[in-house]
Biotite code that builds the C-alpha atoms (Angstrom):
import biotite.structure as struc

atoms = struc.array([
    struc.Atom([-7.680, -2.324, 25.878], chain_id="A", res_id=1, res_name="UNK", atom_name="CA", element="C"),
    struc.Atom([-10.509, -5.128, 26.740], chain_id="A", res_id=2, res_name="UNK", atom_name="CA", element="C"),
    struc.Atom([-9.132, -8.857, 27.127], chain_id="A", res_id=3, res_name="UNK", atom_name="CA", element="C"),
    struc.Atom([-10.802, -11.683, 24.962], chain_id="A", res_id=4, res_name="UNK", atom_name="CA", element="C"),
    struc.Atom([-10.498, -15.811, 25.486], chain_id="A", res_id=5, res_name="UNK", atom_name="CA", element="C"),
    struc.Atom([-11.053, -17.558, 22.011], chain_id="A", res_id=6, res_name="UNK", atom_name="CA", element="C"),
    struc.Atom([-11.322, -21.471, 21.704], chain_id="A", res_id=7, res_name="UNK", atom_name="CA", element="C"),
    struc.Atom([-9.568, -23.104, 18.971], chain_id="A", res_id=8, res_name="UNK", atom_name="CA", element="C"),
    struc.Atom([-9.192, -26.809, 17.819], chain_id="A", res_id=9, res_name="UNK", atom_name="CA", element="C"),
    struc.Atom([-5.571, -28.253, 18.091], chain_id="A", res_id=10, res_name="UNK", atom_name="CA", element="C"),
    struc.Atom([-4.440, -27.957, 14.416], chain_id="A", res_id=11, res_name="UNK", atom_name="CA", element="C"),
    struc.Atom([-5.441, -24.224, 14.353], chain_id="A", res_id=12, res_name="UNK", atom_name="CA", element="C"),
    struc.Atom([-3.078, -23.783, 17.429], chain_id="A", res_id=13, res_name="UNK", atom_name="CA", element="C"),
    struc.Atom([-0.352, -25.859, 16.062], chain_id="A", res_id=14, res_name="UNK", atom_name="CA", element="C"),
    struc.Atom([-0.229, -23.956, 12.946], chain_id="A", res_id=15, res_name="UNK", atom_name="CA", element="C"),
    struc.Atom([-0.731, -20.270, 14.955], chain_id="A", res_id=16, res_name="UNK", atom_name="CA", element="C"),
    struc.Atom([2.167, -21.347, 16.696], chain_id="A", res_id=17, res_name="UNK", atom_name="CA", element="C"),
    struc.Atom([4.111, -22.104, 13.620], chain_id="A", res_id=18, res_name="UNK", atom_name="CA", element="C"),
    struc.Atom([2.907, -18.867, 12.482], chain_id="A", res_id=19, res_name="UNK", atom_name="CA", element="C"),
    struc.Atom([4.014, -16.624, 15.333], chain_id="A", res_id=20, res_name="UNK", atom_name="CA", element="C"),
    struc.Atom([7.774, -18.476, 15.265], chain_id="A", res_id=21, res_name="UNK", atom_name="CA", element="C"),
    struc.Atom([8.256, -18.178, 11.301], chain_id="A", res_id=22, res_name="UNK", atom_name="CA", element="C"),
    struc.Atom([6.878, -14.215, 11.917], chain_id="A", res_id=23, res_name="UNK", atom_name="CA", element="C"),
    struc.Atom([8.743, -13.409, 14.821], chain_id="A", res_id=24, res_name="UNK", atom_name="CA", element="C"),
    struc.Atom([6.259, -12.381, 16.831], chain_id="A", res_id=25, res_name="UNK", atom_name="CA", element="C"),
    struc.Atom([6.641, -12.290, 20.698], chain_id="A", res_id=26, res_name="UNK", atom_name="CA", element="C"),
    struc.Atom([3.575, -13.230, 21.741], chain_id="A", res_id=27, res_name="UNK", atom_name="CA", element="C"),
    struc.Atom([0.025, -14.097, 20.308], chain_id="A", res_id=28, res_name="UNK", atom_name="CA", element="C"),
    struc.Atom([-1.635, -10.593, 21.084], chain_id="A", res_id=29, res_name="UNK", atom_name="CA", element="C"),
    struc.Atom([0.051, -9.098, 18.532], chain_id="A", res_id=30, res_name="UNK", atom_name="CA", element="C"),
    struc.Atom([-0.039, -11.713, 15.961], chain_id="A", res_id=31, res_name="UNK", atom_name="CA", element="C"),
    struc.Atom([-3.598, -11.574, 16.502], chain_id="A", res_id=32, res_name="UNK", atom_name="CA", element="C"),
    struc.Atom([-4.127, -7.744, 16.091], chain_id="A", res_id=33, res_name="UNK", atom_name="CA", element="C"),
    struc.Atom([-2.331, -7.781, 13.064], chain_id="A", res_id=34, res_name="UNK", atom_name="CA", element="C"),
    struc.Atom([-3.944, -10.248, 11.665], chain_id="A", res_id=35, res_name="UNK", atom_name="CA", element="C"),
    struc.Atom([-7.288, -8.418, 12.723], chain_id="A", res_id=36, res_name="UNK", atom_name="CA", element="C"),
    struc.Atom([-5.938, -5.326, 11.319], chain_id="A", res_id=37, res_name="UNK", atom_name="CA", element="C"),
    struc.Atom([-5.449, -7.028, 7.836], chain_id="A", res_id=38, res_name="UNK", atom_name="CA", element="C"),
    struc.Atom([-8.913, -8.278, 7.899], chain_id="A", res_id=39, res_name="UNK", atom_name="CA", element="C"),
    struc.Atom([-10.846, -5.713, 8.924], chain_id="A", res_id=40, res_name="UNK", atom_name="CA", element="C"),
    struc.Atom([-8.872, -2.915, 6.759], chain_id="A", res_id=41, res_name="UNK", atom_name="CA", element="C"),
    struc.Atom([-9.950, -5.117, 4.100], chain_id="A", res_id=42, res_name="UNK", atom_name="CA", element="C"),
    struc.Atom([-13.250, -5.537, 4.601], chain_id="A", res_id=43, res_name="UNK", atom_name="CA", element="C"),
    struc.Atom([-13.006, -1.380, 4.847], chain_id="A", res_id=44, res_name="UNK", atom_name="CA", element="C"),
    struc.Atom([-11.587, -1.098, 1.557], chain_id="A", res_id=45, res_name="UNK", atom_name="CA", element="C"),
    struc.Atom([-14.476, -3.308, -0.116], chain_id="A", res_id=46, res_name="UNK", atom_name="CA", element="C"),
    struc.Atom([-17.087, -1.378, 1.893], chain_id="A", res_id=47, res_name="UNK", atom_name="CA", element="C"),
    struc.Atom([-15.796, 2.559, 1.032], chain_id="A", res_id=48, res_name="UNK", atom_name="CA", element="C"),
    struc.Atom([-14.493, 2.532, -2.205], chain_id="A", res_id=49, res_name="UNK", atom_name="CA", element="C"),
    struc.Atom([-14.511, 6.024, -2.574], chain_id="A", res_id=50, res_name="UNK", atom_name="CA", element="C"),
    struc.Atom([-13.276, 6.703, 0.821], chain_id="A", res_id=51, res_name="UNK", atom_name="CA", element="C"),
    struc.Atom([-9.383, 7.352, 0.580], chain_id="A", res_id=52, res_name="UNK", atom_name="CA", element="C"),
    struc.Atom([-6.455, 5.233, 1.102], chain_id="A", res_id=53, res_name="UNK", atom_name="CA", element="C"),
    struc.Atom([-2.629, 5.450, 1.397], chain_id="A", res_id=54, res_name="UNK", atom_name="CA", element="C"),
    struc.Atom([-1.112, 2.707, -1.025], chain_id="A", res_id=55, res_name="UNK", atom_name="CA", element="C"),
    struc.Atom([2.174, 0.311, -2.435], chain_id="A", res_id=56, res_name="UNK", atom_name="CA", element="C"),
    struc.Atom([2.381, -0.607, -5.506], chain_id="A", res_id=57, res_name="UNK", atom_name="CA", element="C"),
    struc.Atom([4.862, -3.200, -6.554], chain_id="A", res_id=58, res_name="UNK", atom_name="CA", element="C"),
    struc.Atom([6.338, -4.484, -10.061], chain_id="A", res_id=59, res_name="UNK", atom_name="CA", element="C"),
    struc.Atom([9.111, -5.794, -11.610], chain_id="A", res_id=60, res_name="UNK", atom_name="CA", element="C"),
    struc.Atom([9.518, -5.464, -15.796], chain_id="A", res_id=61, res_name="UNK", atom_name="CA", element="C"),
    struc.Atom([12.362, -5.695, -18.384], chain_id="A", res_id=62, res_name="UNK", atom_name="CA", element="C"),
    struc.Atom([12.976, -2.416, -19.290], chain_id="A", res_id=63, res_name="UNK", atom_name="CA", element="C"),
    struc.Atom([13.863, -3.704, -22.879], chain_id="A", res_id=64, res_name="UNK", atom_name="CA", element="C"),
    struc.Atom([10.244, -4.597, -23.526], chain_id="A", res_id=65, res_name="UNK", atom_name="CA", element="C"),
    struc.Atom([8.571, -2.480, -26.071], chain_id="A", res_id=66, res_name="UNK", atom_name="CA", element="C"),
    struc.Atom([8.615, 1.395, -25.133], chain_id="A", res_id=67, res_name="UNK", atom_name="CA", element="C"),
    struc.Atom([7.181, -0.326, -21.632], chain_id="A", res_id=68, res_name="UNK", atom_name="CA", element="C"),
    struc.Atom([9.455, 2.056, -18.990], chain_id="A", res_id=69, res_name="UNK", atom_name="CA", element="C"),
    struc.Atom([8.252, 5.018, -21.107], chain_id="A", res_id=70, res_name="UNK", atom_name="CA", element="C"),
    struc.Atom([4.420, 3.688, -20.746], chain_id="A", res_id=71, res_name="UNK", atom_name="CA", element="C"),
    struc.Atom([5.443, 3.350, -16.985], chain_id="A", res_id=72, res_name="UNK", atom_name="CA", element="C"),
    struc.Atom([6.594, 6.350, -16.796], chain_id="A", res_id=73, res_name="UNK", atom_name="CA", element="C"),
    struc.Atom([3.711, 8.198, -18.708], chain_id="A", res_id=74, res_name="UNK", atom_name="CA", element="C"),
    struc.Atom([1.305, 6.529, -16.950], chain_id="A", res_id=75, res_name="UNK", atom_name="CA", element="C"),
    struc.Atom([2.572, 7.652, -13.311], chain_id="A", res_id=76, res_name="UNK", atom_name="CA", element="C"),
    struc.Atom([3.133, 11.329, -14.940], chain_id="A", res_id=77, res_name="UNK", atom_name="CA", element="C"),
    struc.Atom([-0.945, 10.667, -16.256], chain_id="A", res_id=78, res_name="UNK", atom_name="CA", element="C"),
    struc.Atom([-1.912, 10.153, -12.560], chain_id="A", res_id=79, res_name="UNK", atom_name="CA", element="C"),
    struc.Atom([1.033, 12.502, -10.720], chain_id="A", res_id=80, res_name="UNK", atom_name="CA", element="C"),
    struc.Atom([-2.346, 13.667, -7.846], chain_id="A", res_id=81, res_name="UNK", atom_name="CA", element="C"),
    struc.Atom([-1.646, 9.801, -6.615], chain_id="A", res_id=82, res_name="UNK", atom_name="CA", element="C"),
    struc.Atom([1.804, 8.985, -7.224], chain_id="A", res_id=83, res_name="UNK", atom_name="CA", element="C"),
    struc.Atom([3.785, 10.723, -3.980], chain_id="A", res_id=84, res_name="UNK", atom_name="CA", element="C"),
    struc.Atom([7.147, 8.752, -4.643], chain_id="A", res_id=85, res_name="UNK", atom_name="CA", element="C"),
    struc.Atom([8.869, 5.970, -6.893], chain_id="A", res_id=86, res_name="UNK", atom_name="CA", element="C"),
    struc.Atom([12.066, 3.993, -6.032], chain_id="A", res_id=87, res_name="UNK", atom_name="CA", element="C"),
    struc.Atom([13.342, 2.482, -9.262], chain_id="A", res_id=88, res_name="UNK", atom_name="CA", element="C"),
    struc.Atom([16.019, -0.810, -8.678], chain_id="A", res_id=89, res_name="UNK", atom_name="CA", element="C"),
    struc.Atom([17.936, -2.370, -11.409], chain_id="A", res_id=90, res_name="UNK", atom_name="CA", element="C"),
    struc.Atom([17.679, -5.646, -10.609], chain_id="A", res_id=91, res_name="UNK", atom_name="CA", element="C"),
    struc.Atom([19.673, -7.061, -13.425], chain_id="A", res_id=92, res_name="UNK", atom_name="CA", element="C"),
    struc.Atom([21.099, -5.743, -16.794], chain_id="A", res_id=93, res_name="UNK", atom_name="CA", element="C"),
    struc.Atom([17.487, -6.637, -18.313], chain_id="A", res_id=94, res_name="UNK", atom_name="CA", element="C"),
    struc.Atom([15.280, -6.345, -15.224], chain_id="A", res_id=95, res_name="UNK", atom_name="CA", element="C"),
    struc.Atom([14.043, -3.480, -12.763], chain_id="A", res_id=96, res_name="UNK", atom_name="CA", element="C"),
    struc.Atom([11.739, -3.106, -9.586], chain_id="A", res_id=97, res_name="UNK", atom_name="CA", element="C"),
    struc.Atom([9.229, -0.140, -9.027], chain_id="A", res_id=98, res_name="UNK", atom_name="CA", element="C"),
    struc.Atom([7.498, 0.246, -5.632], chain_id="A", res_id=99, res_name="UNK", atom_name="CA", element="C"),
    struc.Atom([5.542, 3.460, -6.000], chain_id="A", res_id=100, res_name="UNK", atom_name="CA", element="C"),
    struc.Atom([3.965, 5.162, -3.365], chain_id="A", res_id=101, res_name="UNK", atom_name="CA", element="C"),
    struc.Atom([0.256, 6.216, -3.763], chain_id="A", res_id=102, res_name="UNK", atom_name="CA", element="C"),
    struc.Atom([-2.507, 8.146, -1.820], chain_id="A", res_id=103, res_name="UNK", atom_name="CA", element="C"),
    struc.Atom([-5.804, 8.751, -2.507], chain_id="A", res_id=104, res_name="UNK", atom_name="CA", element="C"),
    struc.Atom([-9.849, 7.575, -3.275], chain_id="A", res_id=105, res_name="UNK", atom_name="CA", element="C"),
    struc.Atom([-9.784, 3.753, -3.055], chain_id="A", res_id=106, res_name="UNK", atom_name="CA", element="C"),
    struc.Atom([-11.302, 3.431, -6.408], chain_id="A", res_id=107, res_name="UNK", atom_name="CA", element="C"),
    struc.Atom([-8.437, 5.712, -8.390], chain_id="A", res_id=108, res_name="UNK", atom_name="CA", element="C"),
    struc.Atom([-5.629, 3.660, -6.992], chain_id="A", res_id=109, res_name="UNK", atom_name="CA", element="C"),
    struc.Atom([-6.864, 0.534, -7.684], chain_id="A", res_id=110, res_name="UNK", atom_name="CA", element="C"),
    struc.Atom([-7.988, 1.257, -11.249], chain_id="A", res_id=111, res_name="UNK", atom_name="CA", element="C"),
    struc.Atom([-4.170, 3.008, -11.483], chain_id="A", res_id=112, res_name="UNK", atom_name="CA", element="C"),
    struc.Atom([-2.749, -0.691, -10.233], chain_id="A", res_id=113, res_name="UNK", atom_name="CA", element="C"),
    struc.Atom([-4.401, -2.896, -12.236], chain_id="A", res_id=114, res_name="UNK", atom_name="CA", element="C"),
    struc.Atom([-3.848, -0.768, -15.765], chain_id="A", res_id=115, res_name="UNK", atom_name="CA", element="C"),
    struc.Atom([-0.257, -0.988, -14.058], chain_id="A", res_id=116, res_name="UNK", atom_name="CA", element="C"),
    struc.Atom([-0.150, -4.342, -13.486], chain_id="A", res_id=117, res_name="UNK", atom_name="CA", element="C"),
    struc.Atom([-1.778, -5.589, -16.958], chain_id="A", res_id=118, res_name="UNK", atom_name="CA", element="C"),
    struc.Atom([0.688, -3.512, -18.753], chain_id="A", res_id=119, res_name="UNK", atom_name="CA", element="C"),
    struc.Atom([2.173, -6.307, -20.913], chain_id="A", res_id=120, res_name="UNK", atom_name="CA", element="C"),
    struc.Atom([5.579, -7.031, -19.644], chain_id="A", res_id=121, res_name="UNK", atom_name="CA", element="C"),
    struc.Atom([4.825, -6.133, -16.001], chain_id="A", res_id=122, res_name="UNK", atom_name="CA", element="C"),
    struc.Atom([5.788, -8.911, -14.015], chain_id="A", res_id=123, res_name="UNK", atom_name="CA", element="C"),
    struc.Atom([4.648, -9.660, -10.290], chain_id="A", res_id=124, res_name="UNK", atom_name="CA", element="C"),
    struc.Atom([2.649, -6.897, -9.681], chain_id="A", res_id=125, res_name="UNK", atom_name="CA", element="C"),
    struc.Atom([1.184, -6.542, -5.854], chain_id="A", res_id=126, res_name="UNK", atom_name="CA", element="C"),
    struc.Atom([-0.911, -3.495, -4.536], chain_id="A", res_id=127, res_name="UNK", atom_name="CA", element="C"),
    struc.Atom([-1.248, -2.831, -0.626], chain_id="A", res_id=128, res_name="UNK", atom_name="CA", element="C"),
    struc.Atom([-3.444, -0.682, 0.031], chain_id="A", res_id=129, res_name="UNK", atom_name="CA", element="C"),
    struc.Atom([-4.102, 0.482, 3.807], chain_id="A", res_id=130, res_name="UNK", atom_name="CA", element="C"),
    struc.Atom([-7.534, 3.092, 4.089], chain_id="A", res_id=131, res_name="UNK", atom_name="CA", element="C"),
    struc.Atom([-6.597, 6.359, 5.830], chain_id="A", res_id=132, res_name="UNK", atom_name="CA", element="C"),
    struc.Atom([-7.813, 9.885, 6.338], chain_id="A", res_id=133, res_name="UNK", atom_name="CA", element="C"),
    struc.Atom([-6.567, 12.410, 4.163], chain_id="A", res_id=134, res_name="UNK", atom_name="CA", element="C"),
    struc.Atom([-6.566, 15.989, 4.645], chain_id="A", res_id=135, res_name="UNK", atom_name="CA", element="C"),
    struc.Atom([-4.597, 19.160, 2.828], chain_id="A", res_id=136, res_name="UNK", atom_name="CA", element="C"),
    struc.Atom([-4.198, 22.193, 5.812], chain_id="A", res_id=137, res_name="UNK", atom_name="CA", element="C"),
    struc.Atom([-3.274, 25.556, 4.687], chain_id="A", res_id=138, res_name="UNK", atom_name="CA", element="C"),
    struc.Atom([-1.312, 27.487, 7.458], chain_id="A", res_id=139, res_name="UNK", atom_name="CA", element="C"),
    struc.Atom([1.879, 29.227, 8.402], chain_id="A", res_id=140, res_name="UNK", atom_name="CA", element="C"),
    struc.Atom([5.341, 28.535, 9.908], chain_id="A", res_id=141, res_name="UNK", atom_name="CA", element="C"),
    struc.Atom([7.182, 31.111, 12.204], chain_id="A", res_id=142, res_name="UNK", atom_name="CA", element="C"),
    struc.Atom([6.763, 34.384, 11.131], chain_id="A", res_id=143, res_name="UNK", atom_name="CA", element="C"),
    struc.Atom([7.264, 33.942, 7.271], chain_id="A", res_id=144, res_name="UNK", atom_name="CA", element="C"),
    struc.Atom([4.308, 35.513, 5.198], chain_id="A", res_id=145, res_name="UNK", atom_name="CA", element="C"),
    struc.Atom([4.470, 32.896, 3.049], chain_id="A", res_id=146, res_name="UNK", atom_name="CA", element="C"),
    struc.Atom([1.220, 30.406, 4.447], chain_id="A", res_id=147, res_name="UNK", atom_name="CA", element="C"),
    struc.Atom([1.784, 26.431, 2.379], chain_id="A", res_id=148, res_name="UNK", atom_name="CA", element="C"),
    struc.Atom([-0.183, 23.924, 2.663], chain_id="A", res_id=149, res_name="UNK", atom_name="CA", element="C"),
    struc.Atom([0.364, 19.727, 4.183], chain_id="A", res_id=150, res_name="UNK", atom_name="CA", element="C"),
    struc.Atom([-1.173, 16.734, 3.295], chain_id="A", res_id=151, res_name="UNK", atom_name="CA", element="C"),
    struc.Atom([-1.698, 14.615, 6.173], chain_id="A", res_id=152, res_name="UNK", atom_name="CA", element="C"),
    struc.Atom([-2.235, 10.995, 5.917], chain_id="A", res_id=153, res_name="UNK", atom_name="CA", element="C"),
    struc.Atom([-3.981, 9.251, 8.490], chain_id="A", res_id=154, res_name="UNK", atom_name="CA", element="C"),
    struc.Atom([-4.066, 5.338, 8.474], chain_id="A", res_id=155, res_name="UNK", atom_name="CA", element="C"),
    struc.Atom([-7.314, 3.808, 9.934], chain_id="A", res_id=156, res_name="UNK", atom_name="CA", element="C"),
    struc.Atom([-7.313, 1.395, 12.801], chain_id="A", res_id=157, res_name="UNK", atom_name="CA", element="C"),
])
């Protein structure tokens, strides 16, 4: 780990401060990593596009809008390589949350997100998107004959 001295005006400070007490952060290193973490993985994503990332994707819709849970649905059946897990939440008798779980090129799961997210009747739709390293290893537990393969997921930075 290297140490690094930054100068910043008054304000800035004030509102860091602010920052790291409404985040709960313990001290500024951290706050400042993370917030170095977000930027950079960022810039990464804009800069690969068709590397590979490991994503969150975030909506809430009324389940009584037009045949929209089965387009939902479809969709995430359409694109099942991505999709590793959905949690479905009834948030009301009318309204429901989907976070679903992606991995994969950059490019796929943002075009996936947005044609999500523009459904009509999708309602605050967010994407995270962190870039990792993916790779699928074949190989064998114990002394089974049976070799199966893992994907492992391996978030940058």
């Amino acid at each position: 780990m290297q140490r690094m001295t930054i100068t910043l005006d008054d304000d800035l400070v004030n509102d860091f401060e602010k920052f790291l007490s409404d985040n709960g952060y313990q001290n500024r290193s951290e706050a400042i990593r993370d917030l170095l973490r977000e930027r950079i993985d960022g810039q990464r994503l804009k800069e690969n596009p068709s590397g590979n990332c490991l994503a969150n994707l975030t909506y809430v819709f009324n389940h009584h809008e037009r045949n929209l849970a089965n387009r939902l649905t479809e969709s995430q059946h359409a694109h099942h390589d991505l999709n590793i897990a959905t949690l479905h939440v009834h948030l009301d008798h009318d309204n429901c949350m989907e976070s679903v779980v992606l991995r994969g090129p950059i490019e796929r799961v943002q075009a996936f997100a947005n044609a999500t997210i523009a459904q009509p009747g999708v309602r605050h739709g967010n994407l995270y998107m962190v870039p990792a390293k993916i790779a699928a290893q074949t190989h064998q537990h114990g002394s089974g004959p049976q070799p199966h393969r893992h994907v492992h997921v391996q978030p940058n930075s």
